[in-house]
C-alpha positions as a printed Julia matrix, in Angstrom:
62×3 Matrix{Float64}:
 -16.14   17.68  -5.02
 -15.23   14.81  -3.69
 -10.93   13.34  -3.67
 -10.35   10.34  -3.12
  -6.26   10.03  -1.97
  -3.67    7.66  -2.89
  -1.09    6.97  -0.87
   2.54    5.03  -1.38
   4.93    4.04   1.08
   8.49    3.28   0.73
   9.52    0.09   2.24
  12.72   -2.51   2.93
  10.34   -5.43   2.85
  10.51   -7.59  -0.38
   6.92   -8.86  -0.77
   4.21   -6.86   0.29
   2.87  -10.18   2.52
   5.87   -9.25   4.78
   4.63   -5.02   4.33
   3.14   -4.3    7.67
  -0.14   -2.11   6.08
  -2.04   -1.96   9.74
   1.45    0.0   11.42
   1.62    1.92   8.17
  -1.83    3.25   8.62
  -1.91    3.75  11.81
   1.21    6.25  11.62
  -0.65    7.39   8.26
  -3.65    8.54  10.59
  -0.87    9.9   13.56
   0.39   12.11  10.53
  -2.56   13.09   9.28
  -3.72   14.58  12.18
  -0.69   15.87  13.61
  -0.75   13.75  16.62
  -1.93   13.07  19.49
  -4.24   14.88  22.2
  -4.05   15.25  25.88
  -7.3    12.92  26.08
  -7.9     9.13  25.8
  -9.98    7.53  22.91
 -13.97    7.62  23.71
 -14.37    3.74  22.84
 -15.38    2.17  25.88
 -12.4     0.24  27.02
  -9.76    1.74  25.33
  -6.83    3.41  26.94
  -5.21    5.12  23.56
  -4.19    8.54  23.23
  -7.0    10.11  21.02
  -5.88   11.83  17.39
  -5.92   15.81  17.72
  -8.95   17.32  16.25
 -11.28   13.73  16.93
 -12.17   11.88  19.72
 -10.91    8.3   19.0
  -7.2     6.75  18.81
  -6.11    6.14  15.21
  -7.37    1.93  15.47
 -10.79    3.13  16.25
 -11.2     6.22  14.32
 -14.31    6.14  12.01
């Protein structure tokens, strides 16, 4: 079965143009998998901590 996840976040900001949604996911994705690993992201180029459990950073994480 397949669960599809909503998420809400609690913000200071009074419009959601000003809502920073690309720093909120990111630290979404940094939660999600419990941090970071010891090794760099595999995307050629990029010098990111990888997300435990996967082999990319958070920005390139498919």
């Amino acid at each position: 079965m397949d669960r599809e996840y909503n998420y809400a976040f609690k913000t200071e900001v009074p419009t959601l143009s000003a809502f920073d949604f690309k720093k909120a996911n990111f630290d979404l994705e940094v939660h999600k998998h419990g941090g970071f690993s010891n090794d760099t992201c595999m995307i050629l180029g990029c010098e990111q901590k990888a997300l435990k459990g996967i082999a990319f950073c958070p920005n390139h994480k498919l």
